[in-house]
C-alpha positions in Angstrom: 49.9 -74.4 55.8 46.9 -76.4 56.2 44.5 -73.5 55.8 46.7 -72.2 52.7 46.0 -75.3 50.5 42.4 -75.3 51.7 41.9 -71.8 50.6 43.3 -72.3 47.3 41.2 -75.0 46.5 38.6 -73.1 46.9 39.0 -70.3 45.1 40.0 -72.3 42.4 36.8 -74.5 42.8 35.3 -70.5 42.4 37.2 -69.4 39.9 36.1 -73.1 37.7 32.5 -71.9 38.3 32.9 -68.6 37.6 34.7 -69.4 34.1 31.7 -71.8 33.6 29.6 -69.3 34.1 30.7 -67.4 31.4 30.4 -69.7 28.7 33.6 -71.8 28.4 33.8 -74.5 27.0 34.3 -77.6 29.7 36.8 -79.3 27.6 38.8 -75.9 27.1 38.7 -75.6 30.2 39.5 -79.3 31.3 42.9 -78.8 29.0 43.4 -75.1 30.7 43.3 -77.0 34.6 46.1 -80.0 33.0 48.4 -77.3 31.8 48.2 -75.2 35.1 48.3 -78.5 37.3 51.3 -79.5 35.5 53.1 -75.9 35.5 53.1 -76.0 39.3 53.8 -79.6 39.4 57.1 -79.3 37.2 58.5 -75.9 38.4 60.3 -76.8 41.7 61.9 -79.2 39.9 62.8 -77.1 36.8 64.1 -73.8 39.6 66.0 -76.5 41.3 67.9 -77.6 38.4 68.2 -74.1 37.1 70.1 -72.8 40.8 72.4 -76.2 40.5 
């Protein structure tokens, strides 16, 4: 489990610089990260109530 999160940081660390890279813009890509973050953060909670 341990290695799991550890590997997903990093390719999200990657795929941050690679997006970078390319020209977009930090802020963009600052609101992109909050909506992600808080898609995985509120999904358990919305499939739980959904199988109730």
């Amino acid at each position: 489990m341990l290695f799991t999160v550890v590997g997903g940081a990093i390719v999200f660390q990657l795929v941050l610089a690679f997006a970078l890279s390319l020209g977009v813009n930090p802020n963009l890509l600052k609101l992109i990260t909050a909506a992600f973050v808080l898609l995985i953060v509120g999904l358990p909670r919305f499939l739980s109530k959904k199988s109730e």
